[in-house]
N, C-alpha and C positions, 0 to 999 in steps of 0.2 A: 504494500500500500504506500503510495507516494507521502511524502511529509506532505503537510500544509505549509502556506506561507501567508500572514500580509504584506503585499508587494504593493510599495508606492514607485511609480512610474514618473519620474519628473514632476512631481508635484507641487504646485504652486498655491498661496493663497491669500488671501488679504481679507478683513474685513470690510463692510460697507465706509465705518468710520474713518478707516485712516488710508492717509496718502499713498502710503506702499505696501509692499508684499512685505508679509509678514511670515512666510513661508515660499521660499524660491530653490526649485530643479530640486526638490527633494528627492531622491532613487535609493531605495534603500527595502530590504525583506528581514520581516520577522518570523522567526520559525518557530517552533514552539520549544518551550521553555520561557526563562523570565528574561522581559529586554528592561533594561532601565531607561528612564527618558528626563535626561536633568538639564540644568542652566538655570538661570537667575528667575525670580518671579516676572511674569509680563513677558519672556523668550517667547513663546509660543507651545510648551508643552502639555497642556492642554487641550490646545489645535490642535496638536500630533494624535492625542488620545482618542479626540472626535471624529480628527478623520480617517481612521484607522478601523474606525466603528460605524463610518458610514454615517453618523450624527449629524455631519459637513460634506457639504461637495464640494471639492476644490475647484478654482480658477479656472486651471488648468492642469494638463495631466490627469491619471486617473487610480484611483487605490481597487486593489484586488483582496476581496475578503473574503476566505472559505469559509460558507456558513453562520453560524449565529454569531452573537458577540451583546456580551454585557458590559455597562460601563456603571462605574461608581465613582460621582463625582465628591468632590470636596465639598461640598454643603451639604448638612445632613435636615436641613429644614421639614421635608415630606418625609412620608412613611412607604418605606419601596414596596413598590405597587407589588412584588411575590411574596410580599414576608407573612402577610394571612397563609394563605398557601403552605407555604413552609412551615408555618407553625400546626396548620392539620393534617400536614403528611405522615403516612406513616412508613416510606419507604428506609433502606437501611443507611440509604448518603442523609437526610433528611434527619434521621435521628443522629448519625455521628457529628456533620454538620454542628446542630444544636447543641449536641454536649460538647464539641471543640472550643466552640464561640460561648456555652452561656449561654445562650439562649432563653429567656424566659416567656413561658406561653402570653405573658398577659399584656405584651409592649406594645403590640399593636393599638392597644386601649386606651394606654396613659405614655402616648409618645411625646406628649406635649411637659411629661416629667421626667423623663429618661436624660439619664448625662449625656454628652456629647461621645463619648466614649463608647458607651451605651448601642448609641443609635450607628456608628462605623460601626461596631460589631455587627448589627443586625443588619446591615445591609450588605455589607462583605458575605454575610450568610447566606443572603434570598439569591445573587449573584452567584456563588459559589450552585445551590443545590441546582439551578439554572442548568448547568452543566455545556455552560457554550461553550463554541471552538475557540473564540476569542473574549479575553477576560482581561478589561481594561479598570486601573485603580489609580486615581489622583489623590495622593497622602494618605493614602490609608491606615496609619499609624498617628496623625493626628486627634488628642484629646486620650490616645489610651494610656493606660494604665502598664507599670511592668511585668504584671501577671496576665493583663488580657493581651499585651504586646506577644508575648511568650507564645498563648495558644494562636493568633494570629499570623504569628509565623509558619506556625507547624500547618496550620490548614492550608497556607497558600504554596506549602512546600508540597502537598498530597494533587497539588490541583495539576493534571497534564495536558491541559493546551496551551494554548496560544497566550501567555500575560506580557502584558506592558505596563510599566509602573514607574508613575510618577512620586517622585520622591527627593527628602529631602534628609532623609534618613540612613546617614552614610553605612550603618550597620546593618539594617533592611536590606539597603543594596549590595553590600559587598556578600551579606550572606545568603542572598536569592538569584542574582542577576550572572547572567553568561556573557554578556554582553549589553554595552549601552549606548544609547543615542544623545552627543551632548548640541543642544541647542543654543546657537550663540549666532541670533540673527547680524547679516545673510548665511551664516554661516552652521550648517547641519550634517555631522560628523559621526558615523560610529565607529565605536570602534570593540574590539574584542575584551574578555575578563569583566570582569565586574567592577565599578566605580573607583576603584582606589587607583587601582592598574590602570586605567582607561586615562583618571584623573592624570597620575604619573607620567602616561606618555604624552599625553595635549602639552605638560608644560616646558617635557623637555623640544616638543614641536613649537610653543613658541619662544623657549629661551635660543633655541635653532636660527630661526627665522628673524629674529630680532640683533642676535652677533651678527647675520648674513646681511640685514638689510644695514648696521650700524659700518661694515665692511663696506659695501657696496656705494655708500656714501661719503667715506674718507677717501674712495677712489676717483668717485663721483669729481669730488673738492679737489681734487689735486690736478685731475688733468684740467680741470675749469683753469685753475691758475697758471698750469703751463700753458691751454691755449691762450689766456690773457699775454704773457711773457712771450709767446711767441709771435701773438699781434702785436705787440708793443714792437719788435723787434723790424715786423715786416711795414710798420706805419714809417719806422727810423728810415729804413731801405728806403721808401716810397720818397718818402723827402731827398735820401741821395741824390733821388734819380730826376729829382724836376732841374728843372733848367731856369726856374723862375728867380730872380736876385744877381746871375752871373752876369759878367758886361758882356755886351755883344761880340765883344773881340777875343772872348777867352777862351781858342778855338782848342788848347788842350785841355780845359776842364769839360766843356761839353763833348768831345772826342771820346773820353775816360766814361761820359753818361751813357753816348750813344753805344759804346761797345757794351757795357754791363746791358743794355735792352736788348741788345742783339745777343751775348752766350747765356742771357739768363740768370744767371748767377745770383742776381738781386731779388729776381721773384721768385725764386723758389722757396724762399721764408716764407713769402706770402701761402703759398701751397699747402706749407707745411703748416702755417697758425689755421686756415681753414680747415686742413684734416683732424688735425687735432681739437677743434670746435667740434666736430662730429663726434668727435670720442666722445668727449666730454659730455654730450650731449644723449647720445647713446648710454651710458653710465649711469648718468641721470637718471632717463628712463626704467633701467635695467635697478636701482634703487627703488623707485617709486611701485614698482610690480611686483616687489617680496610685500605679501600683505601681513602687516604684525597686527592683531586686536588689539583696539585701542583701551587703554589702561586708566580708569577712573577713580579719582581719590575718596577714599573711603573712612567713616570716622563721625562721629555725631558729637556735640559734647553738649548732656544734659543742662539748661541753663537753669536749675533747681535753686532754691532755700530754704536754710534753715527758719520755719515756722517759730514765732516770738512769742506763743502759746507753751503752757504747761502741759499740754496732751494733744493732738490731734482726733482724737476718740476717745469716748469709755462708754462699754455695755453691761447692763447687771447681768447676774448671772443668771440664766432662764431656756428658755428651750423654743425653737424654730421646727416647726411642720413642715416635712418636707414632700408631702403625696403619698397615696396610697400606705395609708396609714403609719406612717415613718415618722421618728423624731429626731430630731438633732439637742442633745443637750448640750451646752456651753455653759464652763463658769463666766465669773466677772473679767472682761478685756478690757486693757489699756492699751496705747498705743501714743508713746513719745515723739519728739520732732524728730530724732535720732535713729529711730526703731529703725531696724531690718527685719525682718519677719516671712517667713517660709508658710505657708500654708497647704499641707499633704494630705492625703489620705486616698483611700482607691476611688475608681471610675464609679457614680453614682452616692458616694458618699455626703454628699452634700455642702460641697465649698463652693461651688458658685453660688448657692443660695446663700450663705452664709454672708458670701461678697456684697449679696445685694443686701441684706438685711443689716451691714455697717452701711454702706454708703447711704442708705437712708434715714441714718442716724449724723452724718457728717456735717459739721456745721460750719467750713470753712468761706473766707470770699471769694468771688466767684473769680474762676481763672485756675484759683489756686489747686484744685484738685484734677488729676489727669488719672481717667479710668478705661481701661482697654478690656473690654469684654471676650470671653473666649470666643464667641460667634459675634456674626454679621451678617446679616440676611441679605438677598439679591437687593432687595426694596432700601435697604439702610442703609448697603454699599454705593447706589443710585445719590444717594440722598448726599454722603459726605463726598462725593467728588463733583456733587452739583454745588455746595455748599465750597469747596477749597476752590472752585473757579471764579467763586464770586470773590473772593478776599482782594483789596485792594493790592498793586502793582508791589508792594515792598514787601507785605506781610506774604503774598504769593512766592514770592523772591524766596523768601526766608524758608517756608513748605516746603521747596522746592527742591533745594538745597540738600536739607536735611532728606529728603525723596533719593535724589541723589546719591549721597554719601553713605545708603543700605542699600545701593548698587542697580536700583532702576533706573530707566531714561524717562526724566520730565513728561518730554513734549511726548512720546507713543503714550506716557498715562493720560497726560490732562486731553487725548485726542481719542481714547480709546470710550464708546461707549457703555460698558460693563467692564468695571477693574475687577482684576484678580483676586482673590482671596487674600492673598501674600501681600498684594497693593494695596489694599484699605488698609492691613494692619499698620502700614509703615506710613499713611494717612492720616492714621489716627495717631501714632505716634511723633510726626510730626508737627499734627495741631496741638499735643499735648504740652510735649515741648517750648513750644514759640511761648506757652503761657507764664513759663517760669511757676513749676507748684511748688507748693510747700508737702503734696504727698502723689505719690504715684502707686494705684493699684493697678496691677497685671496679674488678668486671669489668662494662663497658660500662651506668656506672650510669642512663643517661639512655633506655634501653632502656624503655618501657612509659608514660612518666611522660609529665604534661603542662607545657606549654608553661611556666605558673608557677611551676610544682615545681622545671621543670628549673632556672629564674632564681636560686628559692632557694636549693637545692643548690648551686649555683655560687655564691652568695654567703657561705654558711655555710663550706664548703671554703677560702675564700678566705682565712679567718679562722682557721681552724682550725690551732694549734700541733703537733699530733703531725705524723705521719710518714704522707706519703698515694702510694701506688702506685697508677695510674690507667693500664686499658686502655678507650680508648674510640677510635670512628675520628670524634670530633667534634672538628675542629681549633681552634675556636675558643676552645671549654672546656680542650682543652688547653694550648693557649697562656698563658690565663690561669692554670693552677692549677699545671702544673708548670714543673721547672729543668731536668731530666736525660732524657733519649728513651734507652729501649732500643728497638731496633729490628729485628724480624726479618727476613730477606731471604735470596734465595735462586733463580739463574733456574731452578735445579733444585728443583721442587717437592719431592724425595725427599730433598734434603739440602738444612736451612735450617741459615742461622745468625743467631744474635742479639749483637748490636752494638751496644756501650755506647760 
């Protein structure tokens, strides 16, 4: 039986919104197994996912897809139209499935309480029991947990068609992928091994390409100056050779002109500075044709303060309902201008609720607090990039910048009609920023963002003097950024508690 492939044919594509192709002479086959599909937020890896699944019809060119293909996008906002289904199967995928992921019969009901974590599981599920040829996944390790990451892995390791997976999750991909596609408009590359490997060879291709073109250049420069020096030389000739200034009777100085015109001797300089103009000129060219990616400065620095308050918060000690018959106990919270603060606990345990149930306790002026929610719905993301176009000429500048320096291009965001998931976060962190707060909550800010971004933000945070409350299940970033863990826990799902 022949492999399967998806085979993109030259594939081209652009949205309505913007001036150029955002996908050009794409040719490239996925076969089954896992391909990764990376590059910066706003590349187009998304587009690759869509058009791959037939979602999109490109430009031009044409994609070849055997058979079915499931897509799981980054926003978990609906309830995937197979997961009823799934949950009244009784087949033997349908029940392993469920027990891999967790599964619980009653989400379909109360998805509107489900963690974000939560709902990527369940839909990685309905996807998976589908059992299509082609099985495409944008972040799908976004909002989990390191236990539901664990079985998530293992299920997309059992799965044998066709995956493509978008990802920002260098350990996902080095430990799934056979190969990846790095997207770095115009320019779309795979290359073989998984993301580390792949990563490795791009940069010795362009520390490569960049000594060549920096060579190419010094040579460029040098013959420019010898054709310079050697027109200077053939302009001196030129003057030898006039006749203009001499007295009419100075029949052996013009005898001496007329013979150099006649053996040549004199113009042959001239010959010589215009071949060498061609070189130089050539060189040039042969410089300007090594293409190096252009290299963009990267770097945010939080413009925070320290709050002139003796607390930025305090809650009594009490308890938060969390749905379907769930509680969250909490003692009495403080929270200093100084505070660093971690807030942990598994997928569905109830810290984003907890987020919101401070923040509508917070009584600072306005400006001063910057709050980044785990999700952003299509409708909200619409909203704040309608909202950052309108900001006057300097304050835009400033957005922009900071848009920038976590490795996006301005002008394709503020042109693009639906921003990327990745894009509103660095949106919203941007507007957060320009405000200069006295506290900054991040609910699970590395959620959508890429690899560089994430670098940044972690170094910006690092710096940053206000007061920073951070849920994320990234340990690493927590370690560095905060002092204090609250932490939920609980063997009894239906009664948590949170532990300072």
């Amino acid at each position: 039986m022949p492999q399967k492939f998806i085979l993109f044919e030259s594939v081209s594509f652009r949205y309505e919104s913007m001036p150029g192709l955002l996908i050009k002479d794409l040719s490239a086959g996925f076969p089954a197994g896992w391909t990764g599909v990376v590059g910066v937020n706003g590349a187009g890896k998304t587009t690759v996912l869509k058009l791959a699944c037939r979602l999109l019809e490109p430009r031009s060119g044409r994609v070849q897809l055997p058979g079915t293909a499931a897509y799981c996008e980054q926003r978990t906002d609906e309830v995937p139209g197979p997961l009823q289904s799934l949950i009244e199967a009784g087949d033997a995928l349908a029940s392993r499935v469920k027990g891999q992921l967790e599964i619980g019969d009653d989400w379909p009901a109360r998805w509107a309480s489900l963690s974000h974590g939560e709902r990527k599981r369940a839909q990685i599920a309905a996807a998976i029991w589908r059992q299509p040829d082609a099985l495409a996944l944008d972040e799908p390790t976004n909002h989990i947990d390191s236990d539901a990451r664990a079985m998530l892995i293992q299920a997309l390791r059992d799965y044998r068609g066709i995956g493509l997976l978008v990802s920002h999750d260098r350990e996902l991909l080095d430990s799934l992928c056979e190969r990846c596609l790095f997207v770095n408009p115009p320019e779309v590359v795979m290359r073989p091994g998984n993301y580390s490997s792949g990563r490795r060879e791009a940069l010795r291709e362009e520390d490569s390409a960049r000594s060549r073109k920096e060579a190419a250049k010094r040579q460029a420069a040098h013959l420019a100056r010898e054709a310079q020096r050697r027109a200077s030389r053939a302009q001196a000739n030129e003057r030898k050779r006039s006749k203009r200034g001499l007295a009419p009777k100075d029949h052996d100085a013009r005898g001496k002109i007329d013979l150099a015109i006649f053996t040549g001797a004199d113009g042959r300089a001239g010959r010589l500075a215009a071949r060498m103009k061609s070189r130089a000129a050539q060189a040039r060219g042969a410089a300007e044709g090594i293409k190096v990616r252009k290299e963009y400065e990267l770097g945010i620095w939080i413009e925070g303060e320290r709050c002139r308050r003796d607390t930025l918060f305090r809650l009594e000690a009490g308890t938060i309902p969390l749905g379907n018959a769930r509680i969250l106990r909490h003692p009495g919270l403080v929270m200093f201008p100084e505070d660093r603060i971690a807030l942990t606990g598994a997928n569905g345990s109830g810290k984003s609720t907890l987020v919101r149930h401070i923040l509508q306790r917070i009584n600072l002026p306005p400006g001063r607090l910057s709050y980044l929610p785990q999700e952003v719905d299509l409708e909200s993301s619409r909203a704040i990039l309608a909202e950052v176009r309108r900001q006057p000429p300097g304050t835009l500048g400033r957005i922009m910048t900071i848009v920038s320096r976590l490795g996006s291009r301005p002008a394709s965001l503020l042109e693009s009609a639906e921003p990327s998931p990745g894009e509103v976060r660095k949106l919203l962190l941007a507007l957060g920023i320009a405000l200069r707060p006295h506290l900054i909550i991040l609910d699970e800010p590395t959620n959508h963002l890429d690899l560089s971004s994430i670098e940044c933000l972690e170094e910006a945070l690092a710096d940053c003097p206000c007061g920073l409350l951070l849920v994320s299940h990234d340990e690493p970033l927590l370690r560095r950024l905060t002092l204090t863990r609250w932490h939920i826990s609980g063997s009894d799902r239906s009664d948590l508690r949170l532990e300072i």
